[in-house]
KETOR-290656 format. One record per residue: residue in one letter; x, y, z of N, C-alpha, C, O in turn. Coordinates in steps of 0.05 Angstrom, whole numbers, padded with zeros to 5 digits, always signed. Layout:
AXYZXYZXYZXYZ
...
end
This chain:
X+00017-00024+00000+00000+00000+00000+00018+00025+00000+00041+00026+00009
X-00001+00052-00015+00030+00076-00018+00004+00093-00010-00020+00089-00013
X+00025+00123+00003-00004+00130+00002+00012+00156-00010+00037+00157-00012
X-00008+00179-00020-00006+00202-00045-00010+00222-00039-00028+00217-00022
X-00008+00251-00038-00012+00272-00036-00021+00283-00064+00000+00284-00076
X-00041+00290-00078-00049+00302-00102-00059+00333-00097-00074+00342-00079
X-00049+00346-00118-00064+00366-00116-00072+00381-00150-00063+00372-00171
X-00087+00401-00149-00091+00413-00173-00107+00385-00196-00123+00367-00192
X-00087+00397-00226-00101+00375-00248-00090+00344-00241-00106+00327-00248
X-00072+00337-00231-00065+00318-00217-00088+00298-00203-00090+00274-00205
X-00102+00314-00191-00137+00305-00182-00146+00290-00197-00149+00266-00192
X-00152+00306-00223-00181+00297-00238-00183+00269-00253-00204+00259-00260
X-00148+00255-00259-00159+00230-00266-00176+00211-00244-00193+00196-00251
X-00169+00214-00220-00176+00197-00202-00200+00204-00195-00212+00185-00184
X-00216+00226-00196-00243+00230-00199-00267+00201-00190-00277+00195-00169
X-00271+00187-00222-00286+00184-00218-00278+00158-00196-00300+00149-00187
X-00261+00146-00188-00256+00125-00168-00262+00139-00145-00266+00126-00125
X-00262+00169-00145-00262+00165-00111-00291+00178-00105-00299+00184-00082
X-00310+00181-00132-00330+00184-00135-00347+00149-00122-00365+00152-00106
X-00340+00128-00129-00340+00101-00131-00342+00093-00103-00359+00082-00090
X-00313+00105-00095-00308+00102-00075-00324+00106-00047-00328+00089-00030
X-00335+00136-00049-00356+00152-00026-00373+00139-00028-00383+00132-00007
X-00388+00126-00056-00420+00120-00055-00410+00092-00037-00420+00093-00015
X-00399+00075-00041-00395+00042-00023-00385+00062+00009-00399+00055+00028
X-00376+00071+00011-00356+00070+00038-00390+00097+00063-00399+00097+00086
X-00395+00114+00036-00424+00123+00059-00449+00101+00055-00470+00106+00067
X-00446+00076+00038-00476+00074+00038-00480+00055+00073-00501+00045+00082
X-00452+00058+00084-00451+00047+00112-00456+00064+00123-00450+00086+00114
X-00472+00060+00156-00469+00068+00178-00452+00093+00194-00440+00081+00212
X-00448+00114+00194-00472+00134+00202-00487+00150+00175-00509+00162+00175
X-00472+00146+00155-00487+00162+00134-00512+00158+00113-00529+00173+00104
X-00502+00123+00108-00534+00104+00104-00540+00130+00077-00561+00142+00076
X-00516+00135+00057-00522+00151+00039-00529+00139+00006-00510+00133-00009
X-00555+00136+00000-00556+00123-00030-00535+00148-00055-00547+00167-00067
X-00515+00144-00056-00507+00160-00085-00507+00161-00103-00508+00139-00114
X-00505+00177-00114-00506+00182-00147-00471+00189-00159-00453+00202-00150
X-00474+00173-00183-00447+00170-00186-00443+00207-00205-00423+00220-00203
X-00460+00214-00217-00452+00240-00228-00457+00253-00217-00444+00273-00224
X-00475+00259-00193-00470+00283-00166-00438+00286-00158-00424+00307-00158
X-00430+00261-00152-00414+00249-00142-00392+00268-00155-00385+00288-00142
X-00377+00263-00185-00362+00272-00203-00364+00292-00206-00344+00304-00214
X-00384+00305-00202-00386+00339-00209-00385+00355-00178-00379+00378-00177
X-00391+00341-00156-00386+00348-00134-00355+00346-00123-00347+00355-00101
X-00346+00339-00134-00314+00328-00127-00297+00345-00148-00273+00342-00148
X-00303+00355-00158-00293+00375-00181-00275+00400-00159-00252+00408-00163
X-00288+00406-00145-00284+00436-00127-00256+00424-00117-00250+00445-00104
X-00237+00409-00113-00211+00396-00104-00194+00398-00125-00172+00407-00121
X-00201+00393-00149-00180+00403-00174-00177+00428-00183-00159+00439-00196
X-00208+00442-00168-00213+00475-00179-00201+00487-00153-00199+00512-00157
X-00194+00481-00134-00192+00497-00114-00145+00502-00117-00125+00489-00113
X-00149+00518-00121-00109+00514-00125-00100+00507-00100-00077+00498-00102
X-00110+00507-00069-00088+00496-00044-00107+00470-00038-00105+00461-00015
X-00127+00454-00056-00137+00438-00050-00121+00409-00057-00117+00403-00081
X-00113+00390-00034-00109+00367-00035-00121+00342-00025-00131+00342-00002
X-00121+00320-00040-00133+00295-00029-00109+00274-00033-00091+00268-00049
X-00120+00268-00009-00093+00236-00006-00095+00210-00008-00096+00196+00012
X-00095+00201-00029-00101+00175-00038-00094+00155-00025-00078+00166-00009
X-00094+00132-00020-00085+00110-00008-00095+00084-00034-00117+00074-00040
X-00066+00080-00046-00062+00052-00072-00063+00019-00059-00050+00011-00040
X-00077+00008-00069-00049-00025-00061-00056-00021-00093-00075-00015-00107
X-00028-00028-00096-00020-00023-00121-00029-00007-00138-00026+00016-00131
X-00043-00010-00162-00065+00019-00174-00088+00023-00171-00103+00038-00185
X-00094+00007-00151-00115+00016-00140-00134+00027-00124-00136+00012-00104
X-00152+00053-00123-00153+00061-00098-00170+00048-00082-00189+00035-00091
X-00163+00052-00047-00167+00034-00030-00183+00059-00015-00206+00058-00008
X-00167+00079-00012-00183+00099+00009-00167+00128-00007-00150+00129-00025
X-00183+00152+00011-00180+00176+00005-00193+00207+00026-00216+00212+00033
X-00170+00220+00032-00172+00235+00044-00172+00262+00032-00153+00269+00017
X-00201+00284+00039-00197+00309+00012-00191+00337+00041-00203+00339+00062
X-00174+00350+00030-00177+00377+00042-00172+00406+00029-00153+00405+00013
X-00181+00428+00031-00190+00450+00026-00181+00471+00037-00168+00468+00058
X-00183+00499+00026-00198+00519+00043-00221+00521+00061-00236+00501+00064
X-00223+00534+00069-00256+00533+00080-00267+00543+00067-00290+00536+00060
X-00249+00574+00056-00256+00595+00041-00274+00585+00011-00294+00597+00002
X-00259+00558+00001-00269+00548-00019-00293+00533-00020-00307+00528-00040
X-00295+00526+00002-00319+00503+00006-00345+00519+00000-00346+00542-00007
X-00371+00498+00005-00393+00513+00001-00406+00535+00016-00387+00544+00029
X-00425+00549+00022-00435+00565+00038-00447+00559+00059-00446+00572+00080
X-00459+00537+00054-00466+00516+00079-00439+00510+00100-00442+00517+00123
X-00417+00499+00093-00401+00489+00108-00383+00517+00118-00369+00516+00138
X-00385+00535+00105-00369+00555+00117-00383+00574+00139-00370+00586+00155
X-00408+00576+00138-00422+00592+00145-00416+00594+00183-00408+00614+00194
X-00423+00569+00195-00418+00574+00227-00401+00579+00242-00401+00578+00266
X-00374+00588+00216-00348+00595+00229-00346+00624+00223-00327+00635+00235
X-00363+00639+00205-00372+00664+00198-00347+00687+00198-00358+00702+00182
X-00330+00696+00201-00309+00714+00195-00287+00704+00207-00267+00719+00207
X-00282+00674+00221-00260+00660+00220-00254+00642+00195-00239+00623+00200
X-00263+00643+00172-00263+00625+00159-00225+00628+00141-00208+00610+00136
X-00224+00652+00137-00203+00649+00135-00175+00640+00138-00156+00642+00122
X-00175+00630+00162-00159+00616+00175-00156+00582+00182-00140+00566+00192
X-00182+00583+00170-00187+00555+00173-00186+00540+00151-00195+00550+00130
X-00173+00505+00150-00167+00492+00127-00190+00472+00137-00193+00462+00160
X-00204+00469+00116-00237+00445+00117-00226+00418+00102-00222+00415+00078
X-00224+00396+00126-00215+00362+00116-00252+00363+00103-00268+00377+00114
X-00258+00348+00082-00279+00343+00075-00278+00319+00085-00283+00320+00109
X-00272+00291+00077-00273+00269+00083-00256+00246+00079-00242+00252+00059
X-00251+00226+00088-00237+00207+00093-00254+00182+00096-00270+00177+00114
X-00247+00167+00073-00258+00140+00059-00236+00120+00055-00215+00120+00042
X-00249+00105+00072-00229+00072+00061-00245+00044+00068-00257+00036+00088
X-00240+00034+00040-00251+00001+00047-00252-00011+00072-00231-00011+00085
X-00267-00018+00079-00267-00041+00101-00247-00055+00106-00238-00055+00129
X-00233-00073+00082-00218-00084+00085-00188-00082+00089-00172-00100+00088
X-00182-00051+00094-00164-00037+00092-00149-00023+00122-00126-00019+00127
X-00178-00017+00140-00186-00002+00158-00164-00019+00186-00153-00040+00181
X-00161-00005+00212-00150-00014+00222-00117-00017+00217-00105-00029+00235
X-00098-00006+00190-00074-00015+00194-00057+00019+00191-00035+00023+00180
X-00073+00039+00205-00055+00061+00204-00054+00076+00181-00035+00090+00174
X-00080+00072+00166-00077+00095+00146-00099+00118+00150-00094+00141+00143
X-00118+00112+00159-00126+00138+00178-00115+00151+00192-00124+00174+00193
X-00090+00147+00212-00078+00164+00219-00059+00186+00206-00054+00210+00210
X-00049+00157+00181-00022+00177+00154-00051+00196+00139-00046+00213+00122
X-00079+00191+00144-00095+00212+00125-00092+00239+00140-00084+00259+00128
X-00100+00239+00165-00097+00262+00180-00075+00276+00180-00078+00300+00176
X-00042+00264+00186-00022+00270+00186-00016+00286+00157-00001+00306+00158
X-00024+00280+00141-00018+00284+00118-00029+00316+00105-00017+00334+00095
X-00066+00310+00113-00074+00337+00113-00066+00358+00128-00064+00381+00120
X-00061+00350+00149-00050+00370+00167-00027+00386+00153-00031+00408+00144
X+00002+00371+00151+00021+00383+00135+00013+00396+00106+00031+00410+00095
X-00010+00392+00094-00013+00408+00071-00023+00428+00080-00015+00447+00067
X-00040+00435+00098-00049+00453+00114-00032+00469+00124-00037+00493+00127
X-00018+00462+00128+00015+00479+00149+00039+00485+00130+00059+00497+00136
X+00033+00475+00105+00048+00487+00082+00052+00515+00075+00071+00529+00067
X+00026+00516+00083+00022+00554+00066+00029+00570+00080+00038+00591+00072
X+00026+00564+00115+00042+00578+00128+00014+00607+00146+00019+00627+00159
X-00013+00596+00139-00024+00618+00134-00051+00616+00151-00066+00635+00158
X-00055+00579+00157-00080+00566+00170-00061+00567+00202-00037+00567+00209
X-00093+00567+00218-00087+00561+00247-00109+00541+00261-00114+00538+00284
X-00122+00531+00239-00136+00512+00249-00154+00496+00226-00165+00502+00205
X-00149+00466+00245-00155+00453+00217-00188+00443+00222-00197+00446+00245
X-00201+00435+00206-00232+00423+00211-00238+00420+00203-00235+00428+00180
X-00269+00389+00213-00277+00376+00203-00305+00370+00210-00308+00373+00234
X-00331+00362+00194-00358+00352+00214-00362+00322+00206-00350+00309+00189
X-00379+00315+00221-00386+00282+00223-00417+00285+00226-00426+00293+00247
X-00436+00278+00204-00464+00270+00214-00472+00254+00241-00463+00233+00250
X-00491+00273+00251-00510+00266+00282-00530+00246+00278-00549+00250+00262
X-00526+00227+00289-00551+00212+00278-00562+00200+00307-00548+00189+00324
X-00597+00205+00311-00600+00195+00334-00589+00169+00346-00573+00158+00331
X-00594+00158+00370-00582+00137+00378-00604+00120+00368-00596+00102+00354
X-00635+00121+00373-00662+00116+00359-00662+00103+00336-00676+00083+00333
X-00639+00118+00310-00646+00105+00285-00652+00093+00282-00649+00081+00303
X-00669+00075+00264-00677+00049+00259-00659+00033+00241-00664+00008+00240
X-00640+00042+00227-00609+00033+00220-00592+00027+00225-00575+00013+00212
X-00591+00043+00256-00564+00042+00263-00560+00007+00273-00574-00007+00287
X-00535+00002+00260-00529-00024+00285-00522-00023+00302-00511-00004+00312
X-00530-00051+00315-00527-00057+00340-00496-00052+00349-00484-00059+00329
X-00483-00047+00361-00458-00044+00375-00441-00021+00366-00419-00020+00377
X-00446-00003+00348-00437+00015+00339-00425+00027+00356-00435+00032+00378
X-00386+00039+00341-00378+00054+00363-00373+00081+00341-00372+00077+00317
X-00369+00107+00352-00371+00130+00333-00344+00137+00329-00329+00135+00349
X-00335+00143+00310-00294+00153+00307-00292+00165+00331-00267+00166+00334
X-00305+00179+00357-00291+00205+00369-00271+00198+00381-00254+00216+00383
X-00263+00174+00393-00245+00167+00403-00224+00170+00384-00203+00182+00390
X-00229+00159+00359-00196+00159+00342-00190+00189+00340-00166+00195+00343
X-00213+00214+00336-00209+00234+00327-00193+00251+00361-00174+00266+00361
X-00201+00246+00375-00196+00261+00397-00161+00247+00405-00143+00260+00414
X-00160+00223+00400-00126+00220+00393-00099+00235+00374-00075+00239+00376
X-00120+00238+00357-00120+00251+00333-00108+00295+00345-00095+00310+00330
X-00117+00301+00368-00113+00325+00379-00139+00339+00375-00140+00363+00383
X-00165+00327+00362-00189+00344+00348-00207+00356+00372-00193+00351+00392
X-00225+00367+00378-00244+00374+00394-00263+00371+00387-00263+00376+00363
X-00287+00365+00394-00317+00374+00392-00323+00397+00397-00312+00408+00416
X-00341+00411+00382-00356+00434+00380-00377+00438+00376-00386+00454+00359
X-00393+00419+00397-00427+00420+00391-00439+00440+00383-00461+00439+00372
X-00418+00476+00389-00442+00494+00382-00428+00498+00345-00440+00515+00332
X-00415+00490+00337-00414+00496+00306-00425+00471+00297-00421+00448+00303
X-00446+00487+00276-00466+00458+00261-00461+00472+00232-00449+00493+00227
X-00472+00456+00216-00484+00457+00191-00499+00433+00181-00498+00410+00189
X-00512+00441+00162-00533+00412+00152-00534+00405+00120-00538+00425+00106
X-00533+00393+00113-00528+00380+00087-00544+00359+00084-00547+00342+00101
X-00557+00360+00058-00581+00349+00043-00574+00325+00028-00560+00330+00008
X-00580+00295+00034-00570+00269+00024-00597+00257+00014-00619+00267+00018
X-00591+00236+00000-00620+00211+00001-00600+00192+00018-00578+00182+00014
X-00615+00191+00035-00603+00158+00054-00614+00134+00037-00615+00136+00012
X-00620+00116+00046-00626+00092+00041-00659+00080+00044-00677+00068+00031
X-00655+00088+00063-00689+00088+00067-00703+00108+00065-00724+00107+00078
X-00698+00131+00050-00715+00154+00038-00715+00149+00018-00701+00133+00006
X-00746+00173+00006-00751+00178-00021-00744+00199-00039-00745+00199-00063
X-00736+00219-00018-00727+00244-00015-00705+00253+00006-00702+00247+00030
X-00690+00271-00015-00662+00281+00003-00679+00301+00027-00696+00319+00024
X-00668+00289+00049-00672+00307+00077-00642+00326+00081-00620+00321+00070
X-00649+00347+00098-00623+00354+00120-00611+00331+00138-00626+00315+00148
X-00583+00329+00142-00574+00313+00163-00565+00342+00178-00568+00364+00167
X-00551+00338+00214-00544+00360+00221-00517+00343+00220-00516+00319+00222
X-00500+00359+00218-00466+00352+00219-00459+00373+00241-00468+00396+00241
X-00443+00362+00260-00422+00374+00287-00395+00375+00276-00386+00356+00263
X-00376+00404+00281-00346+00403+00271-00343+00391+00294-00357+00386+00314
X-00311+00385+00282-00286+00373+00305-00266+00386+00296-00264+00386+00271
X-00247+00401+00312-00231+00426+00304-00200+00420+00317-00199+00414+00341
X-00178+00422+00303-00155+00428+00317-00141+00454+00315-00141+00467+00294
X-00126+00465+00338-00100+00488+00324-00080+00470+00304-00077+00446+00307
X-00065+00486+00279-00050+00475+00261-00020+00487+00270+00000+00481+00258
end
């Protein structure tokens, strides 16, 4: 396994795999997300368009296994920038971090974080890095049985919770007919 730092046109061949990628790795538990593969591709575009935007691939051999994307904040949508409101400039937004099942467990979630971080601390210019995770009642009627939530890995990780910064973002889960709001909570570090 190797893992990649990409940025810019460098991105866009890998597109539609990590397009591939999100729809299998959310249609699990907490996100229970049905995707669309050309939302997907045209939503993933803003990482090749963004010039300090990188994602970090993770190969066994040429193929991808997992992937880690990060940003501006500045660049992100209006939704996700919005509850940080005139700190945004300072802040670098991890979008997400996907990896096979079968992958999980040998330390490449940690080299994804590590990784963003240093692209983040490149420019010389961010002082804090961040990220949100969908809320999902304990109630669900999805959720499985024994479920444990990342905070532990993230709070190893140096991250915080910040119950009072939210935003909400519009999915079809699995058992809808229609895209609802989810609420998403950041988790925030100094860089």
């Amino acid at each position: 396994m190797r893992v990649e730092t990409l940025t810019g046109t460098a991105i866009t061949p890998h597109l539609p795999a990590l397009a591939r990628l999100r729809i299998t790795v959310f249609r699990d538990w907490p996100y229970i997300y049905n995707g669309d593969a050309a939302y997907e591709e045209n939503y993933l575009k803003i990482y090749a368009q963004s010039a300090r935007a990188a994602i970090i691939f993770a190969f066994d051999e040429d193929t991808i296994i997992g992937a880690s994307t990060c940003l501006p904040l500045s660049d992100e949508t209006e939704n996700i920038r919005a509850p940080f409101a005139e700190n945004g400039a300072r802040i670098f937004y991890f979008g997400e971090s996907v990896l096979l099942k079968a992958y999980r467990g040998h330390g490449l979630g940690v080299k994804f974080f590590a990784a963003r971080e240093a692209h983040a601390r490149s420019f010389g210019t961010y002082e804090t890095a961040a990220f949100c995770a969908v809320q999902r009642p304990d109630n669900h009627p999805l959720r499985p049985p024994g479920f444990v939530p990342l905070d532990v890995f993230w709070t190893r990780r140096g991250y915080t919770k910040q119950p009072h910064l939210q935003c909400k973002i519009s999915w079809l889960d699995l058992n809808e007919t229609e895209e609802t709001e989810k609420p998403l909570i950041f988790w925030t570090k100094p860089l």
